[in-house]
PQR file of N, CA, C, O and H, with PARSE charges and radii, in Angstrom:
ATOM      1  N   UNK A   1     -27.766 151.384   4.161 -0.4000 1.5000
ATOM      2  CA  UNK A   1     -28.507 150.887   5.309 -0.0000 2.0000
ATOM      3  C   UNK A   1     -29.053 149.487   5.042  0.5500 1.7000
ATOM      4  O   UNK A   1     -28.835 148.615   5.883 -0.5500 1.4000
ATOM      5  N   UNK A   2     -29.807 149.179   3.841 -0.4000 1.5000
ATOM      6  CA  UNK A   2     -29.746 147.961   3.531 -0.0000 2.0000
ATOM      7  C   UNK A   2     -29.124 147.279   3.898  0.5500 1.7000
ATOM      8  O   UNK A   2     -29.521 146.466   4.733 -0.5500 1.4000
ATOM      9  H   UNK A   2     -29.984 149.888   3.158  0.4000 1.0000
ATOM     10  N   UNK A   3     -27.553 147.296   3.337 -0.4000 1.5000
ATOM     11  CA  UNK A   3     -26.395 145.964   3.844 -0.0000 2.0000
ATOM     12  C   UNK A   3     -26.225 145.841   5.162  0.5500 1.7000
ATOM     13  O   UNK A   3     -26.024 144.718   5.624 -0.5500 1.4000
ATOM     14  H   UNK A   3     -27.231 147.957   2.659  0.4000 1.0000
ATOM     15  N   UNK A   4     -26.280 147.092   6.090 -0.4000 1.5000
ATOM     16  CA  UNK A   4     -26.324 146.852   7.438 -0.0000 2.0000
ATOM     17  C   UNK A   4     -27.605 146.115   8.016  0.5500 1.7000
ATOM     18  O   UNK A   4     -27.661 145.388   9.008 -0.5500 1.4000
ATOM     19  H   UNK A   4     -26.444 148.004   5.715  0.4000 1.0000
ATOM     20  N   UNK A   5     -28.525 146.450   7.227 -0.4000 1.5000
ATOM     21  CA  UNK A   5     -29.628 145.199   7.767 -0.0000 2.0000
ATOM     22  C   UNK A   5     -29.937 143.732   7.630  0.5500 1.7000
ATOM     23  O   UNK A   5     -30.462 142.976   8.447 -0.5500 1.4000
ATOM     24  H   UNK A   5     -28.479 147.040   6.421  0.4000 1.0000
ATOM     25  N   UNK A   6     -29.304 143.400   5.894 -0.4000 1.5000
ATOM     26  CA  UNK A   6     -29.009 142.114   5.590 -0.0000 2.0000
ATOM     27  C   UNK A   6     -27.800 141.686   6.560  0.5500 1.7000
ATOM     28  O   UNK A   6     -27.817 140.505   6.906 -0.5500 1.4000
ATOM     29  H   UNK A   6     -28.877 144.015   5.230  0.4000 1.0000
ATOM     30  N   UNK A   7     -26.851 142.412   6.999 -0.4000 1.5000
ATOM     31  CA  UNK A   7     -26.026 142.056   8.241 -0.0000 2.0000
ATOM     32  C   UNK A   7     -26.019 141.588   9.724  0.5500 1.7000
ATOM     33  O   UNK A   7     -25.067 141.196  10.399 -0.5500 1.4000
ATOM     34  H   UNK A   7     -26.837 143.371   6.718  0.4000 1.0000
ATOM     35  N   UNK A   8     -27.654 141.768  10.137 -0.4000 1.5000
ATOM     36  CA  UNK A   8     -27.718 141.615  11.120 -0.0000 2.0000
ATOM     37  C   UNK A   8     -27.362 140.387  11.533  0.5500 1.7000
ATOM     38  O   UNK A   8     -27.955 139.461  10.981 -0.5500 1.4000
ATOM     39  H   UNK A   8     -28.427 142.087   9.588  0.4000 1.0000
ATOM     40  N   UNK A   9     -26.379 140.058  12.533 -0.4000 1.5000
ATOM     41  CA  UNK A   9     -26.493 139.000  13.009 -0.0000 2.0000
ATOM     42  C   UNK A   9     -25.811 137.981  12.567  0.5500 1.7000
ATOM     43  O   UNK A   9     -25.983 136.763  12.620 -0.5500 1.4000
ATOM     44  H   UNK A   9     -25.897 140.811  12.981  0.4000 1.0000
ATOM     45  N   UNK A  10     -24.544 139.057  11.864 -0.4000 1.5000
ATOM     46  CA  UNK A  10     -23.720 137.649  10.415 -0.0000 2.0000
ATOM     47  C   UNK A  10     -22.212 138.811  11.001  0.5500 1.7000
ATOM     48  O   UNK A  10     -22.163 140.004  11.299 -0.5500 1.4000
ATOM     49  H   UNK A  10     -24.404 140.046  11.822  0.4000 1.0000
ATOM     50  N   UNK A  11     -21.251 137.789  10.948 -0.4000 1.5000
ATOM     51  CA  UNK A  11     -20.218 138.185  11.081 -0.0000 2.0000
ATOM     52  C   UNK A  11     -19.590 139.069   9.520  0.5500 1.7000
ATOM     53  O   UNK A  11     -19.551 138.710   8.343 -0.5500 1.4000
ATOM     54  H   UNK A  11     -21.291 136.820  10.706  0.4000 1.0000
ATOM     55  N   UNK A  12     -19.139 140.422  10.269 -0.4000 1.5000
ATOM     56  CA  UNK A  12     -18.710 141.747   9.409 -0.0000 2.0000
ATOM     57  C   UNK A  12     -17.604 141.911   9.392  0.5500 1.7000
ATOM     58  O   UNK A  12     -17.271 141.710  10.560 -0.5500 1.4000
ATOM     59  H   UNK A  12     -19.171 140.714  11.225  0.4000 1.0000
ATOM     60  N   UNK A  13     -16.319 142.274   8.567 -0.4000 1.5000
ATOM     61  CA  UNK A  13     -15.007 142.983   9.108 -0.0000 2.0000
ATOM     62  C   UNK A  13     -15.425 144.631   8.222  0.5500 1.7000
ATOM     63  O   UNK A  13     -15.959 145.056   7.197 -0.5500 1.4000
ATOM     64  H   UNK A  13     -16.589 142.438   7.618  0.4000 1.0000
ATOM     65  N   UNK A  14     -14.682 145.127   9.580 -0.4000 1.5000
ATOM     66  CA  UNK A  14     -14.826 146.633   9.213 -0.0000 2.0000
ATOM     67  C   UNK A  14     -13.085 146.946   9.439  0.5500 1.7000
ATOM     68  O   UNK A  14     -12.209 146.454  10.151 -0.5500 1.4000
ATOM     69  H   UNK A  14     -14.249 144.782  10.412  0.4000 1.0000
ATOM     70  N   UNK A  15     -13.160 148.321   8.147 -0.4000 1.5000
ATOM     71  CA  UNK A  15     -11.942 149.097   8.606 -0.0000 2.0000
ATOM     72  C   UNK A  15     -11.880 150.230   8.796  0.5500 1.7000
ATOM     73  O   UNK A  15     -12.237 151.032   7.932 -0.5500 1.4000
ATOM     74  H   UNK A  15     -13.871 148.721   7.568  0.4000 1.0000
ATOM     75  N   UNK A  16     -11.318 150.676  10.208 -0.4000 1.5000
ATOM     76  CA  UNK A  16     -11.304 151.996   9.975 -0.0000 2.0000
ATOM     77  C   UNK A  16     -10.737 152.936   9.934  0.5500 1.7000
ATOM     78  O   UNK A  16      -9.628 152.538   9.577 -0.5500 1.4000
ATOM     79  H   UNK A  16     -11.028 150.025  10.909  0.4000 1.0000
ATOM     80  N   UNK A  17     -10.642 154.443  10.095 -0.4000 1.5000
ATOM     81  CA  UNK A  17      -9.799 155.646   9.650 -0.0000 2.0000
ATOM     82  C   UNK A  17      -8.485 155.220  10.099  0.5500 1.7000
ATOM     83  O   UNK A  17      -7.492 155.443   9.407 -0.5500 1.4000
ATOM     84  H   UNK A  17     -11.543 154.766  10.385  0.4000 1.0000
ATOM     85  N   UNK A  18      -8.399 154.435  11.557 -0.4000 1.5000
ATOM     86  CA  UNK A  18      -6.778 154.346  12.195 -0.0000 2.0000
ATOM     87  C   UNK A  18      -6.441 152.975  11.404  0.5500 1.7000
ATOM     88  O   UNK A  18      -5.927 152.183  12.194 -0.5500 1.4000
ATOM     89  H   UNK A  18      -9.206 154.253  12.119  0.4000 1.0000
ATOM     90  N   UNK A  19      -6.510 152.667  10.656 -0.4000 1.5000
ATOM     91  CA  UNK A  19      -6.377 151.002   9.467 -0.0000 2.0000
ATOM     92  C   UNK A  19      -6.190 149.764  10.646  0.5500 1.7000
ATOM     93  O   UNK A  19      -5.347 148.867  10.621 -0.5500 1.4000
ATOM     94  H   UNK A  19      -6.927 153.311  10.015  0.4000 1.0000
ATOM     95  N   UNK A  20      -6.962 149.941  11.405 -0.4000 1.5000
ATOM     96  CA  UNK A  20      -7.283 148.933  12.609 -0.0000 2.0000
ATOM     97  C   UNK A  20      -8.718 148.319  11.761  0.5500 1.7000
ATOM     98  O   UNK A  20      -9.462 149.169  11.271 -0.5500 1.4000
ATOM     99  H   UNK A  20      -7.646 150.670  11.424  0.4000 1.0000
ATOM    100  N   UNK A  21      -9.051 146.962  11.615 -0.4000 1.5000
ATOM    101  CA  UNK A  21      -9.388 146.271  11.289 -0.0000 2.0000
ATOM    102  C   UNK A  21     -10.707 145.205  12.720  0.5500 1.7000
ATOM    103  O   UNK A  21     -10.059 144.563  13.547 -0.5500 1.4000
ATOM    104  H   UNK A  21      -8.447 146.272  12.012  0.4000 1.0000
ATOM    105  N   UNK A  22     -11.722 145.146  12.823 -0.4000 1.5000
ATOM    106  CA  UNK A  22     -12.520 144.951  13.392 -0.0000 2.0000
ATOM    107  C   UNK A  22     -13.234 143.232  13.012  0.5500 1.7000
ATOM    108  O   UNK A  22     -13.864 143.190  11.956 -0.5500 1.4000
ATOM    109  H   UNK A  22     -12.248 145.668  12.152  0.4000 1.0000
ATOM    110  N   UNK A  23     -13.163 142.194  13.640 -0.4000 1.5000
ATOM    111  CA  UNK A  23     -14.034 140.821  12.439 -0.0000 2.0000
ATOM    112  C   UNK A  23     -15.249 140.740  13.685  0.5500 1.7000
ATOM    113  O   UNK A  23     -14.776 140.416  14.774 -0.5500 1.4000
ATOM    114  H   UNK A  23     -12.651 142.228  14.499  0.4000 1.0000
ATOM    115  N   UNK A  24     -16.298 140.915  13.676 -0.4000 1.5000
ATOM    116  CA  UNK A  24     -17.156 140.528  15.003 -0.0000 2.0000
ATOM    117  C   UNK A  24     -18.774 140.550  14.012  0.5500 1.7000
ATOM    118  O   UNK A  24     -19.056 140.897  12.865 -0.5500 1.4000
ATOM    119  H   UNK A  24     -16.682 141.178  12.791  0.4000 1.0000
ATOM    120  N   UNK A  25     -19.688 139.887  15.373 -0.4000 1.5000
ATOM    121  CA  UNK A  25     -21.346 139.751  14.669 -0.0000 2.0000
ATOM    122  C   UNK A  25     -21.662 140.918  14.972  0.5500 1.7000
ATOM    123  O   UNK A  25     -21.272 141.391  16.040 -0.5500 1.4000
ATOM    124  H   UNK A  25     -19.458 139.606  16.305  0.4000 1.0000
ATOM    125  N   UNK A  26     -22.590 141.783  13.930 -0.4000 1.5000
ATOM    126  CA  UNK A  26     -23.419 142.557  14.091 -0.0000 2.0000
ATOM    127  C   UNK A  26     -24.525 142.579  14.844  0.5500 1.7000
ATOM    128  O   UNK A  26     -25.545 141.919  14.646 -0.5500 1.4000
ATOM    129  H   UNK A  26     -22.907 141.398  13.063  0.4000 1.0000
ATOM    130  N   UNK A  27     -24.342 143.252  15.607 -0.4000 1.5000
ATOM    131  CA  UNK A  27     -25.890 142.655  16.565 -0.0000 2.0000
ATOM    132  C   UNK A  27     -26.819 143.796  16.650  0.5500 1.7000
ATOM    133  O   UNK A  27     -27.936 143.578  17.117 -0.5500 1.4000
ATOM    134  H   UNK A  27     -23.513 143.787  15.767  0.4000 1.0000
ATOM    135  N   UNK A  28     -26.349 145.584  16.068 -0.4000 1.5000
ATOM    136  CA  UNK A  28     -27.375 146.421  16.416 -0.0000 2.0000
ATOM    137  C   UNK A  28     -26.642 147.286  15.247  0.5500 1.7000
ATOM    138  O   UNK A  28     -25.524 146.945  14.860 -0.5500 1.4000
ATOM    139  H   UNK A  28     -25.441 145.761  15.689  0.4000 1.0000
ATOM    140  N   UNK A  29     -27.201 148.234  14.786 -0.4000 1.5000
ATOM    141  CA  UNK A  29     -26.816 149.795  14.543 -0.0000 2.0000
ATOM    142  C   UNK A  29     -27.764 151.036  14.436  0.5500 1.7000
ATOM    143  O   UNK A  29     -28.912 150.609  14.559 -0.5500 1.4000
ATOM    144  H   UNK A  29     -28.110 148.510  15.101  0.4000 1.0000
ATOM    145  N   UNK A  30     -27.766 152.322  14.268 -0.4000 1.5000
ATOM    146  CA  UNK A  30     -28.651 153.290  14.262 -0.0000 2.0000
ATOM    147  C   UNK A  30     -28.243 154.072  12.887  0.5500 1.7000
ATOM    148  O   UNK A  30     -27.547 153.723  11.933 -0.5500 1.4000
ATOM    149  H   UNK A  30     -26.833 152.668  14.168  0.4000 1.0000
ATOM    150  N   UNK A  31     -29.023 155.378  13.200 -0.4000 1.5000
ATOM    151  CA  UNK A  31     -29.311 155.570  11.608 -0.0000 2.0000
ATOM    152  C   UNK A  31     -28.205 156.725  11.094  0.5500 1.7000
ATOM    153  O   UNK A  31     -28.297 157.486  10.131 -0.5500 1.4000
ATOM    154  H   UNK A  31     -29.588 155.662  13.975  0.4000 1.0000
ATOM    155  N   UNK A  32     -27.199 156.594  12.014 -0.4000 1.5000
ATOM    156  CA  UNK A  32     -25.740 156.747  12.044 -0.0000 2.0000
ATOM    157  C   UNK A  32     -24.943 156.331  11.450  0.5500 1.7000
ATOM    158  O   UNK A  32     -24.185 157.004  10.753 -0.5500 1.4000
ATOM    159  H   UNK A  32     -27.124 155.976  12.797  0.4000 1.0000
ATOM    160  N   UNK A  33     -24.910 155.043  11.581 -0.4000 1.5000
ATOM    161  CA  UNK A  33     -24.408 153.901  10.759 -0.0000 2.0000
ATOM    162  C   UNK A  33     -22.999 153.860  12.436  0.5500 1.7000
ATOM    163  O   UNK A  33     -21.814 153.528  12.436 -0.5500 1.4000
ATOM    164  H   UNK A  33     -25.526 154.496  12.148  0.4000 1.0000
ATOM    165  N   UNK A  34     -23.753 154.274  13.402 -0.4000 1.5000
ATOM    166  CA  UNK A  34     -22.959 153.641  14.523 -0.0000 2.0000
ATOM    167  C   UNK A  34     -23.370 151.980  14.876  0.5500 1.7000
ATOM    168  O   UNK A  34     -24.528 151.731  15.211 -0.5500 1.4000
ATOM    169  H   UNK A  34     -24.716 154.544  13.402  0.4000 1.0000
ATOM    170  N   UNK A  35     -22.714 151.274  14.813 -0.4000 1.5000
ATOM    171  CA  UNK A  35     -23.016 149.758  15.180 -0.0000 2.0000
ATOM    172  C   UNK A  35     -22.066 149.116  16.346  0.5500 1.7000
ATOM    173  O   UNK A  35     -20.993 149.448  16.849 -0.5500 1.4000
ATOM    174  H   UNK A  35     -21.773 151.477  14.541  0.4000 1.0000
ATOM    175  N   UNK A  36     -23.226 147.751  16.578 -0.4000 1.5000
ATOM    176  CA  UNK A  36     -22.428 147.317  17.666 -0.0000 2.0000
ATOM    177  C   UNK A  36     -22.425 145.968  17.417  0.5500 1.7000
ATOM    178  O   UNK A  36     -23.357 145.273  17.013 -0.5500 1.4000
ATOM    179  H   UNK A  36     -24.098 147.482  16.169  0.4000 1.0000
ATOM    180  N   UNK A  37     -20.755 145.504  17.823 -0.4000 1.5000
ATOM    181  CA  UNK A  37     -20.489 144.073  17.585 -0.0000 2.0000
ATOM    182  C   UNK A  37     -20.209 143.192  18.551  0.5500 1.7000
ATOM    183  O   UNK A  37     -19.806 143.646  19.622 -0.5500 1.4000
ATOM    184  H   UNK A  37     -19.997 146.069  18.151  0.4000 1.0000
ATOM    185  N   UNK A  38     -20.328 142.050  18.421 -0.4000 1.5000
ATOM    186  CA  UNK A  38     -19.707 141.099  19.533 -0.0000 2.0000
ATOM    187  C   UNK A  38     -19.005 139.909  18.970  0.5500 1.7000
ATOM    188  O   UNK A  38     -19.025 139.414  17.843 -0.5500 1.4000
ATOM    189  H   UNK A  38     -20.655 141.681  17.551  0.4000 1.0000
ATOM    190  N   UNK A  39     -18.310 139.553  20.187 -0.4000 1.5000
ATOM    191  CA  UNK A  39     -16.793 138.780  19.810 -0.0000 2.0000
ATOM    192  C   UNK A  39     -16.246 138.946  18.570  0.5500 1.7000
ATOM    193  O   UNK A  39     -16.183 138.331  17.506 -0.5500 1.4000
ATOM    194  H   UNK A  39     -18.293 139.955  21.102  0.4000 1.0000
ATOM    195  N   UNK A  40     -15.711 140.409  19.248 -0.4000 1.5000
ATOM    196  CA  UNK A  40     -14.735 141.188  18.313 -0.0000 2.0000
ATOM    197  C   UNK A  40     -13.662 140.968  18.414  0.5500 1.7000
ATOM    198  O   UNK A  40     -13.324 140.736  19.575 -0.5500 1.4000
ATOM    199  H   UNK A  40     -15.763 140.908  20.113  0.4000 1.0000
ATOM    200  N   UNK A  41     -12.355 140.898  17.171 -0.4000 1.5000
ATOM    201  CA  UNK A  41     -11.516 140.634  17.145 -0.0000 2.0000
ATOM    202  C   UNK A  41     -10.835 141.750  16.582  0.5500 1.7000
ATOM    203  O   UNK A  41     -11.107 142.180  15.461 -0.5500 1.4000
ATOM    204  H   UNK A  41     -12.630 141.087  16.228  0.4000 1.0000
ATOM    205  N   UNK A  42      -9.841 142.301  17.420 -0.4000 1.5000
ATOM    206  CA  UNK A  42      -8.957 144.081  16.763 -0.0000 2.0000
ATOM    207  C   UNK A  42      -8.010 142.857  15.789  0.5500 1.7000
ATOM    208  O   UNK A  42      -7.673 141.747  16.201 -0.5500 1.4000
ATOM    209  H   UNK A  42      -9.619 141.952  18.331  0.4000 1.0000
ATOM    210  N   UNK A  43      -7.749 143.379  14.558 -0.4000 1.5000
ATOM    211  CA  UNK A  43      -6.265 143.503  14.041 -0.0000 2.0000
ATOM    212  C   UNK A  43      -5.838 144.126  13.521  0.5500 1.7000
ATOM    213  O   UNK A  43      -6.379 144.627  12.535 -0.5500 1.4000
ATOM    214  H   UNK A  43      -8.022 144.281  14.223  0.4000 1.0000
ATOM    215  N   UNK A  44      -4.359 144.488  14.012 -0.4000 1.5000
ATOM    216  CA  UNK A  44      -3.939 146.245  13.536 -0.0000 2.0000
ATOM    217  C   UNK A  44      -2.272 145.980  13.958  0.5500 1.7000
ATOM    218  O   UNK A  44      -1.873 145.841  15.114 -0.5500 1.4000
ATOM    219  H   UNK A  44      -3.920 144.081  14.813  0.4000 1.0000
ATOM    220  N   UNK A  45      -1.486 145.950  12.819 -0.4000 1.5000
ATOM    221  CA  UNK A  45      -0.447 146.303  12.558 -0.0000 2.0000
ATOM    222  C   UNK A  45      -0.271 144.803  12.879  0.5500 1.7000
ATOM    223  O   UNK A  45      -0.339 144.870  14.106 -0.5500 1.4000
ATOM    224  H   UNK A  45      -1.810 146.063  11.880  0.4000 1.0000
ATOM    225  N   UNK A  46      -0.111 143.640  12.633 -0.4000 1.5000
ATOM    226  CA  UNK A  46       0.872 143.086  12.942 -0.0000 2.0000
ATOM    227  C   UNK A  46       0.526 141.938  14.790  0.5500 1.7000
ATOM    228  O   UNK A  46       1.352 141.183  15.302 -0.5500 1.4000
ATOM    229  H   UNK A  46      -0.056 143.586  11.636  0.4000 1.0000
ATOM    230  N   UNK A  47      -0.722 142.200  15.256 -0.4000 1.5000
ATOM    231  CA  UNK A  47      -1.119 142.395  15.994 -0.0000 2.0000
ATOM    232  C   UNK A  47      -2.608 141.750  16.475  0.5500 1.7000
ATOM    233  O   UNK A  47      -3.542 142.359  15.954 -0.5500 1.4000
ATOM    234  H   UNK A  47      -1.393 142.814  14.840  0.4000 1.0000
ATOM    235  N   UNK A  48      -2.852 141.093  17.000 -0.4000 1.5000
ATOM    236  CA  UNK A  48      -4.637 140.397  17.193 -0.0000 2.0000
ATOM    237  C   UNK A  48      -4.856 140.632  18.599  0.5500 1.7000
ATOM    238  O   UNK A  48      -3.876 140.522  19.336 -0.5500 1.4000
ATOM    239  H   UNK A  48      -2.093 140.598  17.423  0.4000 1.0000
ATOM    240  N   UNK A  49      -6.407 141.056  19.291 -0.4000 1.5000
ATOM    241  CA  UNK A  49      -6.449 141.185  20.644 -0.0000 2.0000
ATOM    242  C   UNK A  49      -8.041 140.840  20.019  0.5500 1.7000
ATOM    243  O   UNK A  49      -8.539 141.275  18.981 -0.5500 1.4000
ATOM    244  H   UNK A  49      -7.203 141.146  18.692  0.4000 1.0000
ATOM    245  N   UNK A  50      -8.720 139.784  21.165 -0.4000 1.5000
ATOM    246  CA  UNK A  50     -10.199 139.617  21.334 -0.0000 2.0000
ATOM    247  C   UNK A  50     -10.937 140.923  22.463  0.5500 1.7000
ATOM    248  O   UNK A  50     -10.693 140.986  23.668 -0.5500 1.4000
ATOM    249  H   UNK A  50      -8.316 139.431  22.009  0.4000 1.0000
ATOM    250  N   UNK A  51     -11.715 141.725  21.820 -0.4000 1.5000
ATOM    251  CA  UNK A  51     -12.054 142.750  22.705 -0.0000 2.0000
ATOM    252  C   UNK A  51     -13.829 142.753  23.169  0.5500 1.7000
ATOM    253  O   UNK A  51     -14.415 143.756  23.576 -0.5500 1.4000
ATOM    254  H   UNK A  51     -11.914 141.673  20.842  0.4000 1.0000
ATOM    255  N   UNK A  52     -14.459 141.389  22.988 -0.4000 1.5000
ATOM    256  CA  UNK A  52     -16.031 141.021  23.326 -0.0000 2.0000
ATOM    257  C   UNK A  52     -16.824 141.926  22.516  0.5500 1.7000
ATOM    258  O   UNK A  52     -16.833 141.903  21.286 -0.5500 1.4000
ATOM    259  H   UNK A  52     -13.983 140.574  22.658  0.4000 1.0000
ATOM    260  N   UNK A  53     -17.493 142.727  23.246 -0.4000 1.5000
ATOM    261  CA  UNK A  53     -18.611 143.755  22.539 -0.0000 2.0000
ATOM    262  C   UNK A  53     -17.920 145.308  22.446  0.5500 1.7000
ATOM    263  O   UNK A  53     -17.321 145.975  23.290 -0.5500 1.4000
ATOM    264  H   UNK A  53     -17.486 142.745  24.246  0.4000 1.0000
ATOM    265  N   UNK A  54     -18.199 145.511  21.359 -0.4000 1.5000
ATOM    266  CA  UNK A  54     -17.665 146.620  20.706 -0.0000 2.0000
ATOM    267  C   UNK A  54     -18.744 147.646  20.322  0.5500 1.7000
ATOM    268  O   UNK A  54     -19.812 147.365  19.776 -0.5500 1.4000
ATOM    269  H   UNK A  54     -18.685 144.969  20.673  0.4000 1.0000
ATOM    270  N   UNK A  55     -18.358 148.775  20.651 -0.4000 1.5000
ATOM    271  CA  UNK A  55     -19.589 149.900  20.255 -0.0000 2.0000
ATOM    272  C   UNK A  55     -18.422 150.768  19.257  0.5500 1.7000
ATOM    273  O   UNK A  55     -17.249 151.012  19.537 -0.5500 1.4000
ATOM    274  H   UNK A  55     -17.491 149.003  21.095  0.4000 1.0000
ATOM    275  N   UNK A  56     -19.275 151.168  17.871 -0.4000 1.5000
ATOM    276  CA  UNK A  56     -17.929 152.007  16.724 -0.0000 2.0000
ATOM    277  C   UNK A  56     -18.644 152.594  16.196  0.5500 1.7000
ATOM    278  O   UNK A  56     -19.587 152.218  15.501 -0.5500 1.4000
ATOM    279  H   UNK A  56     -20.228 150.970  17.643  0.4000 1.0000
ATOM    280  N   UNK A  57     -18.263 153.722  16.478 -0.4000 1.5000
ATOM    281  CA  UNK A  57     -18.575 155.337  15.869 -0.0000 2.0000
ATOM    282  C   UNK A  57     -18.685 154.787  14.257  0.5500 1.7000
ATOM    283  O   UNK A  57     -17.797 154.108  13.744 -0.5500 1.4000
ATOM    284  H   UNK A  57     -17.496 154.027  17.043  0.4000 1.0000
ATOM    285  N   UNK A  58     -19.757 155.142  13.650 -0.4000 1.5000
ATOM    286  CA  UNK A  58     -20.168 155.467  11.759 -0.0000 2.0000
ATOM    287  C   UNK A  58     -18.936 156.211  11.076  0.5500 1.7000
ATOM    288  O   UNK A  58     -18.174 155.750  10.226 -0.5500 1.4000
ATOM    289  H   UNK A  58     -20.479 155.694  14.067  0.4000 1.0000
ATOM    290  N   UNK A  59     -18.930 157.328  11.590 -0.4000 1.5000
ATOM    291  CA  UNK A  59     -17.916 157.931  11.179 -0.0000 2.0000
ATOM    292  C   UNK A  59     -16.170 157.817  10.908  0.5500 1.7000
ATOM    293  O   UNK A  59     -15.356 158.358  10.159 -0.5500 1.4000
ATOM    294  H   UNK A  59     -19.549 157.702  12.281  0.4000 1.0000
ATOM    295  N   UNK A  60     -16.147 156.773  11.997 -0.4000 1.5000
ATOM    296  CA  UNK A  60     -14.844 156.021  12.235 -0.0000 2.0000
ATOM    297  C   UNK A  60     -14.911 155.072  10.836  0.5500 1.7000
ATOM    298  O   UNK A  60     -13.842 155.224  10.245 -0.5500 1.4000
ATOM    299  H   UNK A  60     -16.808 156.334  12.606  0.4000 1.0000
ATOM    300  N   UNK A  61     -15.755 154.191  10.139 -0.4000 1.5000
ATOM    301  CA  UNK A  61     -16.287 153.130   9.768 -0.0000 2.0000
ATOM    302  C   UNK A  61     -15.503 153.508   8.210  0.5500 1.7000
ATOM    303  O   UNK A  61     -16.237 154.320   7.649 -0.5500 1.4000
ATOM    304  H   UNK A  61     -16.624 154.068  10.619  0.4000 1.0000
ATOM    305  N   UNK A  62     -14.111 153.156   7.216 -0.4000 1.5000
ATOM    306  CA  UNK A  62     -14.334 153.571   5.893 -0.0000 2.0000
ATOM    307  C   UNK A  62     -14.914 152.261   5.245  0.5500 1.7000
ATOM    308  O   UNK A  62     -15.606 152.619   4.293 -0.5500 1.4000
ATOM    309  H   UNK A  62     -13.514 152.496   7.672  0.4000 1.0000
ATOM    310  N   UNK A  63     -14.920 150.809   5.370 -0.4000 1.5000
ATOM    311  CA  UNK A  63     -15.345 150.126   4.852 -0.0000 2.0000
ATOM    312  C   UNK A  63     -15.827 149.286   5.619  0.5500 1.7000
ATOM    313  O   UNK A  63     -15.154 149.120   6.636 -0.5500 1.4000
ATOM    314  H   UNK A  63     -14.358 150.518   6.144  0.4000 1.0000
ATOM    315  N   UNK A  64     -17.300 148.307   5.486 -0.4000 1.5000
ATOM    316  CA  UNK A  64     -17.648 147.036   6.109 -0.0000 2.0000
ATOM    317  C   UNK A  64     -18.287 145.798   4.893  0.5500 1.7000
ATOM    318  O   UNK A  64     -19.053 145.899   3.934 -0.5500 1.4000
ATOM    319  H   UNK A  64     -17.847 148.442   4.659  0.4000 1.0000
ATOM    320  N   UNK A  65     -17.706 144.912   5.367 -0.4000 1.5000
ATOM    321  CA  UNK A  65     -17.727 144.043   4.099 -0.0000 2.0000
ATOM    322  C   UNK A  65     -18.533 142.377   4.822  0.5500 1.7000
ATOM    323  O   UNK A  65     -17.831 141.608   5.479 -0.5500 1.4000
ATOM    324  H   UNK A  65     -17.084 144.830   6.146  0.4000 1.0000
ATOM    325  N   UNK A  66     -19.469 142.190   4.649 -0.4000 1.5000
ATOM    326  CA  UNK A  66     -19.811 140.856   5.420 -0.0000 2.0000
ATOM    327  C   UNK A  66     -18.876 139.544   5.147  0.5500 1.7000
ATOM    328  O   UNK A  66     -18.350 139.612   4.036 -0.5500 1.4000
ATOM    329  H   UNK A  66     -20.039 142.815   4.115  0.4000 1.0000
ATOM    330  N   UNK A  67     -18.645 138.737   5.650 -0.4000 1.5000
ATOM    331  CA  UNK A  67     -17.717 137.522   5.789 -0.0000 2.0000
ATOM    332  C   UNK A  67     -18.771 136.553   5.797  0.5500 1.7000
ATOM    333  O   UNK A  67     -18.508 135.355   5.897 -0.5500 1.4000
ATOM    334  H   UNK A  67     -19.073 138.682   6.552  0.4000 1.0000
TER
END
């Protein structure tokens, strides 16, 4: 929970269970470790789509690494 708080507000890439890949700012999370990002960028397989604000399940989440 720490790193998610030193995160606030700093661009994160997360990966998760489907190896879809997430780069966006942290702007919120709960004590879930559900968070929410903005100007998010999907990349997954081969593949880039800008998807704005993003809400992602904790559980979905296997790694987040700040950038």
């Amino acid at each position: 929970m720490k790193m998610l708080e030193e995160s606030l507000n700093k661009k994160v890439s997360l990966l998760l269970k489907d190896n879809r890949a997430f780069v966006g700012v942290l702007v919120g999370y709960d004590e879930y470790m559900n968070m929410v990002l903005d100007d998010v960028q999907e990349n997954a397989e081969n593949t880039e789509k800008k998807l704005g604000t993003v809400v992602v399940r904790g559980s979905n989440v296997v790694r987040i690494v700040q950038i």
